[in-house]
C-alpha positions in Angstrom: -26.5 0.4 -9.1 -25.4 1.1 -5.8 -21.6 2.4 -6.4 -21.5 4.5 -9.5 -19.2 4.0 -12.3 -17.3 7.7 -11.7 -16.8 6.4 -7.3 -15.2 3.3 -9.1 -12.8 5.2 -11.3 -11.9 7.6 -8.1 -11.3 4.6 -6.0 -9.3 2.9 -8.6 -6.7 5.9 -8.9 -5.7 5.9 -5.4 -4.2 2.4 -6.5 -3.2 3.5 -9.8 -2.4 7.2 -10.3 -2.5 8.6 -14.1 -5.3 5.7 -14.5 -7.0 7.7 -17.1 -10.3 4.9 -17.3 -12.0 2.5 -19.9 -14.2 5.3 -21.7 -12.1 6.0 -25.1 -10.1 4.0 -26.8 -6.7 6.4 -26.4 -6.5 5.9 -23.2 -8.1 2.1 -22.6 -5.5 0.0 -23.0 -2.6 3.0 -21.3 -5.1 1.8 -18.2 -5.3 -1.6 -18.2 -1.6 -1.8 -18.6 -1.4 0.6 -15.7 -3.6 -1.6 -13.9 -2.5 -4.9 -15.0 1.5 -3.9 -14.2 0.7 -2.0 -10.8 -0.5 -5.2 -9.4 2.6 -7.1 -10.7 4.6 -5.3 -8.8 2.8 -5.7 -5.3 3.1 -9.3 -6.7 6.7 -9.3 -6.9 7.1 -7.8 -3.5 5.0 -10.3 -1.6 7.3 -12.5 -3.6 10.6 -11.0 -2.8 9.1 -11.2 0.6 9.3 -14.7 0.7 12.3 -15.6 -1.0 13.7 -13.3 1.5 12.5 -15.5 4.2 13.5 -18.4 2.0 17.3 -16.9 2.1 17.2 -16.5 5.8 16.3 -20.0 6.8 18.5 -21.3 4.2 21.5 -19.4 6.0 20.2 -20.4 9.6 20.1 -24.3 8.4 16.3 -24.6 8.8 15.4 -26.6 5.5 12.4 -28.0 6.4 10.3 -24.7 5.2 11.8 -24.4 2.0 9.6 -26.2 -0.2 6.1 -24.7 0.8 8.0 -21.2 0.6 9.3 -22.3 -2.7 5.6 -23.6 -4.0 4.1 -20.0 -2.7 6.9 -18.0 -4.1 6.1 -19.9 -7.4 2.6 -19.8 -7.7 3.0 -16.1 -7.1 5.7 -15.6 -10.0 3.2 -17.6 -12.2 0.2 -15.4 -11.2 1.7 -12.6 -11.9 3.0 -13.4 -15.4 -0.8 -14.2 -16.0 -1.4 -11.0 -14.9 1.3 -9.5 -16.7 1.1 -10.7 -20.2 -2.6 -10.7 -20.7 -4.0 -10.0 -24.1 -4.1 -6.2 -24.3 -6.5 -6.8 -27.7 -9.5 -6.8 -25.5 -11.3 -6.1 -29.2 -14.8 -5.3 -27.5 -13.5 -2.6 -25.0 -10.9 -1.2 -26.6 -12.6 -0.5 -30.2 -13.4 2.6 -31.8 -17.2 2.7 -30.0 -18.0 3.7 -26.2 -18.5 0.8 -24.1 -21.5 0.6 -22.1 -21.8 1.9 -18.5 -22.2 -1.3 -17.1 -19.8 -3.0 -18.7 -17.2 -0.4 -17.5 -19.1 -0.6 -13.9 -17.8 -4.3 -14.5 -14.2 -3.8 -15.5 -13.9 -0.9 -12.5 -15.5 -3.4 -9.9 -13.0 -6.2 -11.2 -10.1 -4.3 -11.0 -10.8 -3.3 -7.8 -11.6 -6.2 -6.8 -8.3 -7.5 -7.8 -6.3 -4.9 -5.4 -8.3 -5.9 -2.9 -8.2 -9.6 -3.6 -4.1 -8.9 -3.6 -4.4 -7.5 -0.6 -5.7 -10.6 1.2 -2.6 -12.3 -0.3 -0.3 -10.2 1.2 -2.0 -10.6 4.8 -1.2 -14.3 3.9 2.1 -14.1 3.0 2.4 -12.3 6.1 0.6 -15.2 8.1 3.0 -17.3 6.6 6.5 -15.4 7.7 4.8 -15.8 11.0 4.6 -19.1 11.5 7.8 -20.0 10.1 9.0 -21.0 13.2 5.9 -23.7 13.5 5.9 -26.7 11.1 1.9 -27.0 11.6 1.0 -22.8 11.7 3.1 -23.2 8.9 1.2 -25.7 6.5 -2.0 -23.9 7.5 -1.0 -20.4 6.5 0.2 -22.2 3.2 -2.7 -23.3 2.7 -4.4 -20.2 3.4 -2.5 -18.2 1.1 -2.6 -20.9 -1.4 -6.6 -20.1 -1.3 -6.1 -16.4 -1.6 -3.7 -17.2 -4.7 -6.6 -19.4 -6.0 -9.0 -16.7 -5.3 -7.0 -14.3 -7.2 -6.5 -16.3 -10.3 -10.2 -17.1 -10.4 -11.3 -13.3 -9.9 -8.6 -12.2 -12.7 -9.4 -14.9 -15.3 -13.7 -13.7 -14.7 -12.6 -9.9 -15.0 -10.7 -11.2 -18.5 -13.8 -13.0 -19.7 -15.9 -9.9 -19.2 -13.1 -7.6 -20.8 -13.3 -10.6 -23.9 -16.8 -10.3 -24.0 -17.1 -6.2 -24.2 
């Protein structure tokens, strides 16, 4: 089991402080709201980020980038509601009995995971304010982030079928 369950937890407090863990019941779902709203917000700053840029070239008269910011900015607002309105009824890990080590290895590794998938979207987002100024950089650091975004959803919606499943 090469990264214990304990060097998950640590880890996963640097990102979330007060995350108190999966282990009892009292303090299950206080975490996975902590989790679950922590990475809404670096959600809506990558967002802000772009409708930032969005405002800019909107004042400056460059229109031509506005829709694939639009699209990104969008996906991201929908991502995050995903992320932020998730069922906090996980019945199997939030009942009265202990969940299993692995399981909570699981849930730890997902969550991180997630902060670290984020993290690649927010080096997109930044690929994408570069190339602003580059019609063709630009539609491939769309696309780019569009992956990460896809990535994201894909690695949140296995981390809630595993949380279902507890």
């Amino acid at each position: 089991m090469g990264v214990s369950v304990a060097t998950r937890l640590e880890r996963l407090v640097r990102f979330v402080p007060g995350a108190a863990g999966y282990q009892d019941r009292e303090n299950s779902r206080a975490t996975d709201k902590r989790v679950r709203m922590r990475l809404v917000e670096d959600m809506h700053r990558i967002a802000l980020g772009l409708e930032q840029d969005k405002a800019r070239l909107a004042q400056s008269g460059s229109f031509s980038a506005l829709p694939i910011l639009d699209r990104l900015s969008g996906r991201l607002e929908r991502l995050g509601r995903t992320v932020e309105f998730a069922s906090r009824g996980y019945a199997g890990l939030f009942d009265l009995h202990k969940v299993d080590e692995q399981t909570l290895e699981q849930v730890y590794a997902f969550d991180l995971g997630l902060f670290d998938a984020l993290s690649v979207v927010r080096a997109k987002a930044e690929a994408v304010r570069a190339a602003l100024a580059d019609t063709t950089a630009l539609k491939s650091a769309a696309l780019h982030m569009t992956e990460a975004l896809d990535d994201f959803g894909q690695l949140f919606d296995q981390r809630r079928r595993i949380v279902d499943a507890a």
